[in-house]
C-alpha positions as CSV (number, residue, x, y, z in Angstrom):
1,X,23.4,29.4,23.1
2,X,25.1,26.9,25.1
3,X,24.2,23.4,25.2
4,X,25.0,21.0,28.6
5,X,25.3,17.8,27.2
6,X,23.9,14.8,30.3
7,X,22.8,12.1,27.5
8,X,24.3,9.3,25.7
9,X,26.6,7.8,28.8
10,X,28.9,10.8,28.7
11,X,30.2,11.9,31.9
12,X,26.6,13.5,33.5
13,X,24.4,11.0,31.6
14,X,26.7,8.2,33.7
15,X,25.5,10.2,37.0
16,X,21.6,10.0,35.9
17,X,21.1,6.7,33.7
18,X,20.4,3.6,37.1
19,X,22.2,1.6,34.3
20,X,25.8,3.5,34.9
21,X,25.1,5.1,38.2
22,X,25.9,2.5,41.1
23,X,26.8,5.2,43.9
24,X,25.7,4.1,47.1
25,X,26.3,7.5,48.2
26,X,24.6,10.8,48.1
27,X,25.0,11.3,44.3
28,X,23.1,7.6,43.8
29,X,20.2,5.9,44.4
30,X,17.0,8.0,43.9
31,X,16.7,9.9,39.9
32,X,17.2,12.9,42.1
33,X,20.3,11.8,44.0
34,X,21.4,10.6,40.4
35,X,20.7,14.3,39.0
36,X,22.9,16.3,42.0
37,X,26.0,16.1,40.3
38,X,25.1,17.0,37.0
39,X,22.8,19.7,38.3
40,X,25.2,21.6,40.3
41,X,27.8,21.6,37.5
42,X,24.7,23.1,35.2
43,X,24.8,25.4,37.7
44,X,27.7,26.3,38.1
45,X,28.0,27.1,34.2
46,X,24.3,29.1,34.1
47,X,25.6,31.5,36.9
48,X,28.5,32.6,34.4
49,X,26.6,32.0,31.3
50,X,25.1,35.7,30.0
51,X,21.4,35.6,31.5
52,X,20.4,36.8,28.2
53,X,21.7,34.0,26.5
54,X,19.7,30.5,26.4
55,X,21.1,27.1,27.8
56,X,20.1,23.9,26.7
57,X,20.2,20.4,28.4
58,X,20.6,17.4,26.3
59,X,19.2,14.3,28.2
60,X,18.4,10.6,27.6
61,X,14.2,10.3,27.7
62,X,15.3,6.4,27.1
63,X,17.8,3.9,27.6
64,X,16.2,1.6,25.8
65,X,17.6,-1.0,28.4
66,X,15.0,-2.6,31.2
67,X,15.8,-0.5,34.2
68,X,17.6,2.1,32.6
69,X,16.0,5.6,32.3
70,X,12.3,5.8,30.9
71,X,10.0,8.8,29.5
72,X,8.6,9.1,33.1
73,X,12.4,9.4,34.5
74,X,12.7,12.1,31.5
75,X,10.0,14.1,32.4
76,X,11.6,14.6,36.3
77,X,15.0,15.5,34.5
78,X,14.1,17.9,32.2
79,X,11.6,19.5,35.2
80,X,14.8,19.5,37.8
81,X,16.7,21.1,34.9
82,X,14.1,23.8,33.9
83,X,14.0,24.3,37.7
84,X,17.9,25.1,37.8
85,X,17.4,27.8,34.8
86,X,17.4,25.6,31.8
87,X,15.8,27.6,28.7
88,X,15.3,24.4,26.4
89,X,15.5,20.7,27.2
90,X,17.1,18.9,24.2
91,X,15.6,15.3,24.7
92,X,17.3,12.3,22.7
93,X,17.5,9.0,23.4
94,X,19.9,5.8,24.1
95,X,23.6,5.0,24.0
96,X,23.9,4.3,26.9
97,X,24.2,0.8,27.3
98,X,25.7,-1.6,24.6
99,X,22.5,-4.1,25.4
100,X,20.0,-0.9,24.2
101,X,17.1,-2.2,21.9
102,X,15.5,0.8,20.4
103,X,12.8,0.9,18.6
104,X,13.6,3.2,15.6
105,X,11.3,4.7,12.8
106,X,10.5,7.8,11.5
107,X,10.7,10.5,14.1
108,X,11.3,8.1,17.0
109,X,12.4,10.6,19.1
110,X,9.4,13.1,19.3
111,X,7.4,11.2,22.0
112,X,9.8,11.8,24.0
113,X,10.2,15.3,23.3
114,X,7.3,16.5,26.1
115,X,5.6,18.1,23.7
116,X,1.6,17.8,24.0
117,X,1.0,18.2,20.6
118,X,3.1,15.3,20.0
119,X,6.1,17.3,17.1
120,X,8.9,19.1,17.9
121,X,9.5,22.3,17.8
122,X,13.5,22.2,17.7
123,X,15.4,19.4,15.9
124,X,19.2,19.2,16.7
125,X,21.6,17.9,14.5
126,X,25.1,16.1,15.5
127,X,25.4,13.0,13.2
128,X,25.6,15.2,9.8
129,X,28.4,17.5,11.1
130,X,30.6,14.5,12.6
131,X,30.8,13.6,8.9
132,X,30.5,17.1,7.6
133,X,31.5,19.8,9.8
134,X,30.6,22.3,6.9
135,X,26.9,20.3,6.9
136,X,24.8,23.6,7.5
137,X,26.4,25.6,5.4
138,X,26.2,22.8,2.4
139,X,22.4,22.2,3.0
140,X,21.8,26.0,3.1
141,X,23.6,26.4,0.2
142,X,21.3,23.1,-1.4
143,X,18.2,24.9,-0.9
144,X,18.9,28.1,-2.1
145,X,20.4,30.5,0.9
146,X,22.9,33.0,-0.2
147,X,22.5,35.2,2.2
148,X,24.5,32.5,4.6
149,X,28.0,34.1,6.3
150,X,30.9,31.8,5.3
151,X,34.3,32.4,6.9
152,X,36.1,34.2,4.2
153,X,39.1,31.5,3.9
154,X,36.3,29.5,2.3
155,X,35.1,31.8,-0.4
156,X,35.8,29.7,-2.9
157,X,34.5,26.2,-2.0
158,X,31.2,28.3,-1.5
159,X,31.4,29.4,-5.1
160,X,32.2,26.4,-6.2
161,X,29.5,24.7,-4.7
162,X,26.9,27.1,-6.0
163,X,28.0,26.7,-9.5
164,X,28.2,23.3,-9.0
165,X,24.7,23.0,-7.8
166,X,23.0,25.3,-10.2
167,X,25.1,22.8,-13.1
168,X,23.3,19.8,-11.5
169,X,19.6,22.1,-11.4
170,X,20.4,22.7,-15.1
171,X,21.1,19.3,-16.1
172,X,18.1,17.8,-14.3
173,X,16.0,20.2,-16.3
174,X,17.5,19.5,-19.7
175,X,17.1,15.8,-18.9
């Protein structure tokens, strides 16, 4: 899988989000002017991406700023996306815009996540790996997993871990 990455004010998000996009030129003004740019590079990368092989979109549902992107915006993104051979439509939300208000709690994000049954059915995770690039394999190991490929230069962190872990199970039933 490959994910193309329009959200959070980087390069393609700037080219959809009314907040960053200013053009007064074909690639501004209407959501779909705003989406040109970014959908002919997603293009471009699904013609020489394996057919066989899914592509995501990662795109900002809300900017959490008045007159920045909204759900209803979203829904037109991820449906000019889908159009252009998107397989999934990773929906997040903000940074954007320094001013962004959002309204945070427990799974925030899954209204936005065009879903009718109102859950996800895919959950991402960035934050974890920017302060633990080794996150997956550390929460595998947590719950159990041995069956989880680790490069073979880290053999023995993985062992180390796992003995550590089952040390910490023991102790919490002795205690």
């Amino acid at each position: 899988m490959i994910e193309f990455h329009a959200a959070h004010g980087y390069l393609m998000s700037s080219f959809i989000s009314p907040l960053t996009n200013r053009r007064n030129d074909e690639f501004g003004g209407s959501l779909e002017n705003r989406c040109r740019y970014p959908l002919e590079v997603f293009r471009a990368m699904r013609e020489v991406w394996p057919a066989e092989k899914p592509m995501s979109v990662r795109i900002s549902a809300h900017d959490w700023v008045p007159g920045g992107t909204t759900p209803e915006d979203a829904v037109v993104v991820a449906g000019l996306f889908k159009a252009a051979g998107a397989d999934i439509i990773h929906v997040s939300s903000g940074q954007v815009s320094k001013d962004e208000a959002p309204v945070y709690g427990r799974m925030f994000q899954v209204p936005f996540s065009i879903i009718a049954a109102g859950r996800a059915d895919l959950c991402a995770l960035a934050r974890p790996h920017l302060a633990d690039p080794a996150w997956t394999l550390h929460a595998a190991a947590e719950l159990g997993f041995k069956d989880i490929a680790w490069p073979q230069q880290y053999q023995g962190g993985r062992l180390q871990l796992e003995r550590n872990l089952d040390r910490a199970a023991q102790l919490a039933l002795d205690a």
